[in-house]
Biopython code that builds the backbone (N, CA, C, O; Angstrom):
import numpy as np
from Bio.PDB.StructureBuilder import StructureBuilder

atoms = [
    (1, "UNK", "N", (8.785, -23.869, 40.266)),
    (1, "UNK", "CA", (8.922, -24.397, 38.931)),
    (1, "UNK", "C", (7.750, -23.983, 38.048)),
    (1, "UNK", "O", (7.815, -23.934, 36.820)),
    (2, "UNK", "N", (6.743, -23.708, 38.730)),
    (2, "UNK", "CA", (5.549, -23.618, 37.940)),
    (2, "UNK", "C", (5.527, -22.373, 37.755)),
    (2, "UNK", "O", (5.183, -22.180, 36.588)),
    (3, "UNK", "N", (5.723, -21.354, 38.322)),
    (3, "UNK", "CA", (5.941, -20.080, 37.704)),
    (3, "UNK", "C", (6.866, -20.050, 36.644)),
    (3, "UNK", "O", (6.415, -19.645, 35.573)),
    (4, "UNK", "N", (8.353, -20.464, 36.690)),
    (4, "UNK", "CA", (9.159, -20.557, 35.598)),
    (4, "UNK", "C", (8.703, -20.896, 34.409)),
    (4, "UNK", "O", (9.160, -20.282, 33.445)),
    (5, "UNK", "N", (7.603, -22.046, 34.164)),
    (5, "UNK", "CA", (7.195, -22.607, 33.271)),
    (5, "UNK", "C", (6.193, -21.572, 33.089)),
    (5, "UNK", "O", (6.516, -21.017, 32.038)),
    (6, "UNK", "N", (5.447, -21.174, 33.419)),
    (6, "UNK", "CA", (4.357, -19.813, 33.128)),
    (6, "UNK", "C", (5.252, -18.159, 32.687)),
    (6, "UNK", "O", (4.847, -17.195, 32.037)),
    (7, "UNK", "N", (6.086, -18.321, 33.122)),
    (7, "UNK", "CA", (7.241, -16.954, 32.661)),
    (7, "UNK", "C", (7.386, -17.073, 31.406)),
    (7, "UNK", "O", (7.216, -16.208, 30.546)),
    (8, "UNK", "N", (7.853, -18.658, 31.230)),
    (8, "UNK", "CA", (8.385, -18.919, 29.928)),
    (8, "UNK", "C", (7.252, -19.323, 28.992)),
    (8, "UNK", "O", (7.572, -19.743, 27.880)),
    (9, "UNK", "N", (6.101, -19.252, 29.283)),
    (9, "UNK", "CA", (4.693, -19.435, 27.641)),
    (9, "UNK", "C", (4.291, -17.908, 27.844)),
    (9, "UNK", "O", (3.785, -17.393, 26.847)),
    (10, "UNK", "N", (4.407, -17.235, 28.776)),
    (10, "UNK", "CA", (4.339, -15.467, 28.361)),
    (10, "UNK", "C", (5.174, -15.088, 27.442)),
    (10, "UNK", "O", (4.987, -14.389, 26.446)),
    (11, "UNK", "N", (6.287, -15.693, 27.919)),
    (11, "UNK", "CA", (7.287, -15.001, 26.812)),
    (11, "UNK", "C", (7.177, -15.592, 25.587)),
    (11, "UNK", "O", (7.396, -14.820, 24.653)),
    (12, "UNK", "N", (6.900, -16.746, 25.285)),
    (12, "UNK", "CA", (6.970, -17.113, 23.910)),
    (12, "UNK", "C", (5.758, -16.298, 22.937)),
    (12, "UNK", "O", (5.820, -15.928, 21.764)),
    (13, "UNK", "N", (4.501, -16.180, 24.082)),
    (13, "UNK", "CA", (3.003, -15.865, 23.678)),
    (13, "UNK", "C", (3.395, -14.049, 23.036)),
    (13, "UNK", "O", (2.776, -13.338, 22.244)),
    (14, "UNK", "N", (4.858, -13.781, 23.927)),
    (14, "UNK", "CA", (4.438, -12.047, 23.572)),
    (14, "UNK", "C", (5.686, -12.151, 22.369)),
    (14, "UNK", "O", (5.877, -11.136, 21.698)),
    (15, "UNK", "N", (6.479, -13.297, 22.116)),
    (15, "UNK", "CA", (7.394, -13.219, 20.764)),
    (15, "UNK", "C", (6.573, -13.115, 19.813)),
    (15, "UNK", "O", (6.411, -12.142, 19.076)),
    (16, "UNK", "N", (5.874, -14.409, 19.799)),
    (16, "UNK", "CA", (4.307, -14.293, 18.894)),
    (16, "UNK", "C", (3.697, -13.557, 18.596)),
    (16, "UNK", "O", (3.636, -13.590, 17.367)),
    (17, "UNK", "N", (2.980, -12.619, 19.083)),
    (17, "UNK", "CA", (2.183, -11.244, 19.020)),
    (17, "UNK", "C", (3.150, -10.389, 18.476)),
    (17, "UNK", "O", (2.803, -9.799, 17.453)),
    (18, "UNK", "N", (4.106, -10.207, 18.839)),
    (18, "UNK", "CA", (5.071, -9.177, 18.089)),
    (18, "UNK", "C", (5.861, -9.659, 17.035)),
    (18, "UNK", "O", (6.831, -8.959, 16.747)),
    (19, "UNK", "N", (5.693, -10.616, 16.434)),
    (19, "UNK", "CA", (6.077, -11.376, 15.224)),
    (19, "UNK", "C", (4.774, -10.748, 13.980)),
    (19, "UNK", "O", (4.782, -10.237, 12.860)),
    (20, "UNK", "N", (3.744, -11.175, 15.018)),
    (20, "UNK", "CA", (2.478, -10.886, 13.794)),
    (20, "UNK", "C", (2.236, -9.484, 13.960)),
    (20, "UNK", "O", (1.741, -8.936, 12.975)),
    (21, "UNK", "N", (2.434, -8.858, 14.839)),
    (21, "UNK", "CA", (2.273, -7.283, 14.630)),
    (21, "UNK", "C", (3.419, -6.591, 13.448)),
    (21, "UNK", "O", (3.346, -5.753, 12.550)),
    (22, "UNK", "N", (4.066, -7.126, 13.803)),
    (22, "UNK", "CA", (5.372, -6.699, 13.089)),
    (22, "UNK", "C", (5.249, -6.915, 11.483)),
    (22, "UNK", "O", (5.475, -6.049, 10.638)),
    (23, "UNK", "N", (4.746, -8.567, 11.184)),
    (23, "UNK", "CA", (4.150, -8.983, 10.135)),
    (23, "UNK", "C", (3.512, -7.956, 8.986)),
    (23, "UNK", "O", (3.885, -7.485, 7.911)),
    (24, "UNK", "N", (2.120, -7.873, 9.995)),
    (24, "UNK", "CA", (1.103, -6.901, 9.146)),
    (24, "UNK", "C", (1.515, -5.764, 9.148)),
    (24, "UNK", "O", (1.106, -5.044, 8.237)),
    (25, "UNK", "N", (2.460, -5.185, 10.148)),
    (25, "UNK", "CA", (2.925, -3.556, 9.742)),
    (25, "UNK", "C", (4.291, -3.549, 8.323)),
    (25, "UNK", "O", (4.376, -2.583, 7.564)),
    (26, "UNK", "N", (5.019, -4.498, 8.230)),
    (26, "UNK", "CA", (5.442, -4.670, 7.340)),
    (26, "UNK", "C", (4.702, -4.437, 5.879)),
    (26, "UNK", "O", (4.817, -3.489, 5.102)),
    (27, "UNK", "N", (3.747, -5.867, 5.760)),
    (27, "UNK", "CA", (2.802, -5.548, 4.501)),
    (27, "UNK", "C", (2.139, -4.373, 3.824)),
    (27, "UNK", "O", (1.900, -4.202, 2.628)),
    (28, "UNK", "N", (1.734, -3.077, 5.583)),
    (28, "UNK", "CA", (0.903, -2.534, 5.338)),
    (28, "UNK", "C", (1.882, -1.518, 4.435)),
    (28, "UNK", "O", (1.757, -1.100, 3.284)),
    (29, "UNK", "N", (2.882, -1.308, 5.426)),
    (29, "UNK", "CA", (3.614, -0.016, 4.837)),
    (29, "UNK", "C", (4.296, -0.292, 3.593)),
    (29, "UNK", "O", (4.640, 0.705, 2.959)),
    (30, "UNK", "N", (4.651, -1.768, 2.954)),
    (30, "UNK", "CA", (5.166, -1.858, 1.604)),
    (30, "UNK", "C", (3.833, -1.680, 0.700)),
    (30, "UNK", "O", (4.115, -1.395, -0.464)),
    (31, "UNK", "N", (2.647, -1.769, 0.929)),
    (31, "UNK", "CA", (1.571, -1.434, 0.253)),
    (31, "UNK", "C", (1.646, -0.102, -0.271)),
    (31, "UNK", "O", (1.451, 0.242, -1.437)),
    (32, "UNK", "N", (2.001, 0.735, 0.888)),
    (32, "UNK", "CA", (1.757, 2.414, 1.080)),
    (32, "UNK", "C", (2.503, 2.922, 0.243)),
    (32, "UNK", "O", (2.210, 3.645, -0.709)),
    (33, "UNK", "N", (4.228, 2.272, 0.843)),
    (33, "UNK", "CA", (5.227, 2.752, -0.120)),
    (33, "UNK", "C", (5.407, 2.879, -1.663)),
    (33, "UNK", "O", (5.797, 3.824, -2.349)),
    (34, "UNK", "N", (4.883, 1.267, -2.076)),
    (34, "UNK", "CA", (4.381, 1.413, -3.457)),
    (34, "UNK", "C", (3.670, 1.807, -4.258)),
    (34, "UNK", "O", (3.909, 1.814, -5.466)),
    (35, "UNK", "N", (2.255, 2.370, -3.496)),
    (35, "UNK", "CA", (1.470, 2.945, -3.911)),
    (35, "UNK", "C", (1.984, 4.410, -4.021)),
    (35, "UNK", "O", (1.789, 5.079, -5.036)),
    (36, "UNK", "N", (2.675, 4.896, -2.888)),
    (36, "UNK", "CA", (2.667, 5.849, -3.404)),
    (36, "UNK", "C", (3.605, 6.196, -4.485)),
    (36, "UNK", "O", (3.457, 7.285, -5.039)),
    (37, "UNK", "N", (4.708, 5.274, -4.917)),
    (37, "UNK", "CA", (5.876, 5.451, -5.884)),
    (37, "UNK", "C", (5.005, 5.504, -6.839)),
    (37, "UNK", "O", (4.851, 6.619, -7.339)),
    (38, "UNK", "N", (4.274, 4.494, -7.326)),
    (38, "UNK", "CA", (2.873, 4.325, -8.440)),
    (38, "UNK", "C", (2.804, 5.728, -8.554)),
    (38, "UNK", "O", (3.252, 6.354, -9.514)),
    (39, "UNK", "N", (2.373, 6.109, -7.799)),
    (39, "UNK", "CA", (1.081, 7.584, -8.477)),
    (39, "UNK", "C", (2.484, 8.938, -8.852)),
    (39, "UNK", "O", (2.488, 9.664, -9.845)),
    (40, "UNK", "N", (3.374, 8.935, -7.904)),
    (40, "UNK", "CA", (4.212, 9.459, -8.029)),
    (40, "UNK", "C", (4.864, 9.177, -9.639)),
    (40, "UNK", "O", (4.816, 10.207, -10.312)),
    (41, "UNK", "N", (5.369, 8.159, -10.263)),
    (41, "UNK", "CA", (5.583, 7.407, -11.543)),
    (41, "UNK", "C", (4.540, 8.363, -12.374)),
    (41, "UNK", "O", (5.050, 9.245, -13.063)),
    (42, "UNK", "N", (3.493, 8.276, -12.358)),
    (42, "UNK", "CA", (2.676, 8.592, -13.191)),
    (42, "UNK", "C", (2.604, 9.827, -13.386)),
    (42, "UNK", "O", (2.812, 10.290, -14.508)),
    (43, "UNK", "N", (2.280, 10.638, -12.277)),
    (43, "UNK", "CA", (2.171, 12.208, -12.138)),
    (43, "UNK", "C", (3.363, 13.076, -12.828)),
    (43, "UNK", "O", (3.380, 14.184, -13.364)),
    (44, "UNK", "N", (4.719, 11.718, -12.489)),
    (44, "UNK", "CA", (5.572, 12.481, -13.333)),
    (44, "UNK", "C", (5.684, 12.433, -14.984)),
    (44, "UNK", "O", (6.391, 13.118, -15.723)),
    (45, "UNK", "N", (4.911, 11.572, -15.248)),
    (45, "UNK", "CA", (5.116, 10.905, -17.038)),
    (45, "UNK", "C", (3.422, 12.361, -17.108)),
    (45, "UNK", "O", (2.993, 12.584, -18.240)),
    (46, "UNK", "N", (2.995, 12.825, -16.371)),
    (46, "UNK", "CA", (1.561, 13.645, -17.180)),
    (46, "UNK", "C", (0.526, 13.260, -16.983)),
    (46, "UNK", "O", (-0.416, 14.007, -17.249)),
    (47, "UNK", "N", (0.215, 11.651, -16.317)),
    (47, "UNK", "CA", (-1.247, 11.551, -15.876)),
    (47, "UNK", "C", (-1.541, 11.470, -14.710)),
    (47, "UNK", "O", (-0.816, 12.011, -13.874)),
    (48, "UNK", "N", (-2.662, 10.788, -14.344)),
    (48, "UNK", "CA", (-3.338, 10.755, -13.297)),
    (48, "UNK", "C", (-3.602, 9.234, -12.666)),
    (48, "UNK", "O", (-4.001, 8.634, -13.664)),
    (49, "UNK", "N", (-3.603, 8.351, -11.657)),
    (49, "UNK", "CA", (-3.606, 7.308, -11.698)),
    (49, "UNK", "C", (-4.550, 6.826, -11.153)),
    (49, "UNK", "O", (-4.836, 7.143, -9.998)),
    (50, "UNK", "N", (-5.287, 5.907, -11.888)),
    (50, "UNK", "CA", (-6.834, 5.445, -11.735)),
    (50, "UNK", "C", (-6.863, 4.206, -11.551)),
    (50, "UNK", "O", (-5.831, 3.538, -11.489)),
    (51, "UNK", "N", (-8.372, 3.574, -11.406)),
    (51, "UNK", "CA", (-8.314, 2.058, -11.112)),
    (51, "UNK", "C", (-7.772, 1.270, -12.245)),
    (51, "UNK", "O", (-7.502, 0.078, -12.095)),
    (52, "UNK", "N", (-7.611, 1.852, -13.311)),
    (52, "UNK", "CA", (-7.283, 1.028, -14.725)),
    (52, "UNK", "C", (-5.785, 1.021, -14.848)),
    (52, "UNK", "O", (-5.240, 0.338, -15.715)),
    (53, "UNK", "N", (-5.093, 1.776, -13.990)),
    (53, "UNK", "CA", (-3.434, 2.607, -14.541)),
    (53, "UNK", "C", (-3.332, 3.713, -14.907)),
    (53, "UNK", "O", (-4.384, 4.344, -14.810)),
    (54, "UNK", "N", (-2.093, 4.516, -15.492)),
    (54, "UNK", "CA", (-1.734, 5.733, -15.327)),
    (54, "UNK", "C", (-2.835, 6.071, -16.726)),
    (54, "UNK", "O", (-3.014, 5.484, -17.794)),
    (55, "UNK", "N", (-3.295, 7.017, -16.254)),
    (55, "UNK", "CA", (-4.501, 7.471, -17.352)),
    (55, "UNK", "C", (-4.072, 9.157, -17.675)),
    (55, "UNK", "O", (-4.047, 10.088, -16.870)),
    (56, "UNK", "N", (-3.706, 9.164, -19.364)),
    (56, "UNK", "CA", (-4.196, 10.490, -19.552)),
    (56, "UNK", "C", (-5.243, 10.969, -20.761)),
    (56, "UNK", "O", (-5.489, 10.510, -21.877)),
    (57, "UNK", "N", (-5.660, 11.923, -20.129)),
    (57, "UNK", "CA", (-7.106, 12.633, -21.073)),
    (57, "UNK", "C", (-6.713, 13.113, -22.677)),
    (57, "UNK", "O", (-5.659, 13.611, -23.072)),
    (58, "UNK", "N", (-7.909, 12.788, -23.424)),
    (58, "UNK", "CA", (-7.550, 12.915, -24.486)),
    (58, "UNK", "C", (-7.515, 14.470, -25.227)),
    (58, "UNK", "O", (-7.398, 14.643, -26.440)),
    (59, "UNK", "N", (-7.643, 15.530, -24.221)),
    (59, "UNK", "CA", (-7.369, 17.058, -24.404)),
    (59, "UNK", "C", (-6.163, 17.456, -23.482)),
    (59, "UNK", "O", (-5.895, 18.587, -23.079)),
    (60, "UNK", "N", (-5.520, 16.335, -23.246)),
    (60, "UNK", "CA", (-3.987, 17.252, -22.468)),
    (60, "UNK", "C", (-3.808, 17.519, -21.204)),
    (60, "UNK", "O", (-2.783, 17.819, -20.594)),
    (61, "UNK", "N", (-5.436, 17.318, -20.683)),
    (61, "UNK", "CA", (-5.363, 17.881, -19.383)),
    (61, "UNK", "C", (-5.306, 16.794, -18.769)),
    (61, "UNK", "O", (-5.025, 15.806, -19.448)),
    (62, "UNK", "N", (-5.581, 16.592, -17.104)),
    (62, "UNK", "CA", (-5.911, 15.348, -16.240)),
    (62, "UNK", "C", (-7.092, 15.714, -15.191)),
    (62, "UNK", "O", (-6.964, 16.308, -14.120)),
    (63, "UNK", "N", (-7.585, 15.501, -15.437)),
    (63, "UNK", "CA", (-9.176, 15.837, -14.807)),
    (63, "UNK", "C", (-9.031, 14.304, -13.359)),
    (63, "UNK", "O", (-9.324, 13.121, -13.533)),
    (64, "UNK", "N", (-8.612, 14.818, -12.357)),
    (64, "UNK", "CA", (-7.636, 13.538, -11.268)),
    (64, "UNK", "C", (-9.521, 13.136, -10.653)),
    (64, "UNK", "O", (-9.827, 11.947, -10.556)),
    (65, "UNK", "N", (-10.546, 14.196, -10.314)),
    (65, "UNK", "CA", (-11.426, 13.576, -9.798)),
    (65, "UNK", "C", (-12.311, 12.660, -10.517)),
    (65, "UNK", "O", (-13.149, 12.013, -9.888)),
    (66, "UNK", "N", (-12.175, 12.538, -11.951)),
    (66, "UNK", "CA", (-12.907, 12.011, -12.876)),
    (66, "UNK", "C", (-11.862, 11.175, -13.773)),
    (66, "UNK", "O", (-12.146, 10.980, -14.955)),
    (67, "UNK", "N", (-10.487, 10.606, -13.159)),
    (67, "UNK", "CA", (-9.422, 10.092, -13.828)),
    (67, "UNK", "C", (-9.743, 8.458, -14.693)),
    (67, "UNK", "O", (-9.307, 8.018, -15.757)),
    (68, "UNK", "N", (-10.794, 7.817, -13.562)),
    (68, "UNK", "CA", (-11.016, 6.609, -14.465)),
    (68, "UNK", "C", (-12.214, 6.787, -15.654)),
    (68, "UNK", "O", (-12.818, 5.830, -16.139)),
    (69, "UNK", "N", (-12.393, 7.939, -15.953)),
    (69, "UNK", "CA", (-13.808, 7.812, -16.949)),
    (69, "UNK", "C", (-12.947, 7.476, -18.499)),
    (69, "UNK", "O", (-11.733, 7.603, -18.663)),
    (70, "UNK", "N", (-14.086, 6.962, -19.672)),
    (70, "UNK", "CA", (-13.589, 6.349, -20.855)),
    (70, "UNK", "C", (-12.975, 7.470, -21.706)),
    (70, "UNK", "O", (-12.760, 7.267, -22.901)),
    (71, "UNK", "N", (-12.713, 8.537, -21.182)),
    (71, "UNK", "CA", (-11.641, 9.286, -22.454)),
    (71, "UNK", "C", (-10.279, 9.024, -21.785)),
    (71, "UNK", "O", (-9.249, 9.460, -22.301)),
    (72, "UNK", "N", (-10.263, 8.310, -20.632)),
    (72, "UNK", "CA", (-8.803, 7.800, -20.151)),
    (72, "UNK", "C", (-7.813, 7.125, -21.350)),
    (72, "UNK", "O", (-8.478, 6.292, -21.966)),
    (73, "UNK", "N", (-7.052, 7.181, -21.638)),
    (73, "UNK", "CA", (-6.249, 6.369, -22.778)),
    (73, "UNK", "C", (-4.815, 5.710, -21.665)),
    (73, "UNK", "O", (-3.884, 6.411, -21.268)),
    (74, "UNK", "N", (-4.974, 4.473, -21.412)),
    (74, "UNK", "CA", (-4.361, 3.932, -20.171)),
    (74, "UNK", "C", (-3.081, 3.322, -21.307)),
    (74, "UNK", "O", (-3.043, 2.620, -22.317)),
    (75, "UNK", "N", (-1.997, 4.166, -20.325)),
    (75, "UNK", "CA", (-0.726, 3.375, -20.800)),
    (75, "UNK", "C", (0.412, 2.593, -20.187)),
    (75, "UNK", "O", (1.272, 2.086, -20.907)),
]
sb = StructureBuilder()
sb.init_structure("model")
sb.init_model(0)
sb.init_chain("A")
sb.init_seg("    ")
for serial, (resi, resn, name, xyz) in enumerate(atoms, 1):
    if name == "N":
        sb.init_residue(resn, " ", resi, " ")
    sb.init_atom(name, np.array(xyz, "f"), 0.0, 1.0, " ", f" {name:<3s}", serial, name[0])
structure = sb.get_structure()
């Protein structure tokens, strides 16, 4: 009996663990996914996407390593 009862808190212990693994891989990859639709969104409208939002430069271009500096015009 006492093994049965020890079979059965493994098993609940490894539903658990794979509930919360499952959890945070969920979150992580809807993070990813959206992020990357974000930049994707932007790249296609002409800018570059920075900590402020889709930023473009005020000469036309997108300068992506220097995207959050103040000639950004965030729309």
């Amino acid at each position: 009996m006492k093994e049965a009862a020890g079979e059965a808190n493994m098993t609940i212990v490894t539903i658990v663990l794979i509930a919360i693994v499952l959890g945070a891989g969920t979150l992580i990859v809807t993070n990813i996914v959206n992020g990357m639709g974000d930049k994707a969104s932007c790249a296609e409208a002409g800018g570059a996407l920075g900590s402020d939002g889709c930023c473009y430069l005020s000469n036309g271009k997108i300068d992506s390593a220097n995207s959050d500096n103040k000639s950004c015009t965030v729309s």
